[in-house]
C-alpha positions in Angstrom: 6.3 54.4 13.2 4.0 56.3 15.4 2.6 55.3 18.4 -1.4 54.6 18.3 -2.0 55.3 22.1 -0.8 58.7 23.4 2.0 59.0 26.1 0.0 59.6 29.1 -1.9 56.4 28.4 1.4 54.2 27.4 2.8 55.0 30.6 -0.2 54.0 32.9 -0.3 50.6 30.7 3.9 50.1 31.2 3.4 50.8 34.6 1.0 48.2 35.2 3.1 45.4 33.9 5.0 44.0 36.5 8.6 42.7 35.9 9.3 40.5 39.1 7.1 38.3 40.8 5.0 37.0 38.4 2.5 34.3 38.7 4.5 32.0 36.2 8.2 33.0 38.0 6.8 32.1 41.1 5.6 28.7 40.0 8.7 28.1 38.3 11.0 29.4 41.3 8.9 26.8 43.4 9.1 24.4 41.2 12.7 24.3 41.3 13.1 24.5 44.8 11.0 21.8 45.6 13.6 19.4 43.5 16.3 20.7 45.5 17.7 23.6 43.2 18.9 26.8 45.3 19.0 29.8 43.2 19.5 33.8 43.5 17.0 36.2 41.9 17.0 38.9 39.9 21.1 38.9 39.8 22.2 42.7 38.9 25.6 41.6 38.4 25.1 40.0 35.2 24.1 41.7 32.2 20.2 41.8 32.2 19.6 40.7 35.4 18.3 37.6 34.8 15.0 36.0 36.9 16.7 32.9 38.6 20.9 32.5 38.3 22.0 29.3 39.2 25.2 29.9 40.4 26.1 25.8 41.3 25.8 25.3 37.3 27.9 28.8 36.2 30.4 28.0 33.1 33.1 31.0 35.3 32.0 29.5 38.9 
């Protein structure tokens, strides 16, 4: 499948898109500690490095 947008402009758009900080994370991150949930962000240890880990409610601790 080729793409319909040439490179120069695919990487300008890609590197516009912003993968931390977002409006909706940073509602839900408030959101959460508001109710009393304490969180780490953006955890490299685990595979993905997820947004929010919640290590209090880990399955390995």
């Amino acid at each position: 499948m080729t793409d319909r947008i040439d490179q120069a402009t695919r990487s300008r758009t890609m590197a516009a898109i912003r993968s931390r900080d977002t409006k909706p994370e940073k509602w839900v991150r408030s959101a959460l500690h508001q109710q009393g949930f304490r969180f780490r962000l953006h955890d490299k240890k685990l595979p993905g490095s997820p947004d929010l880990v919640l290590r209090k409610y880990t399955l390995n601790g």
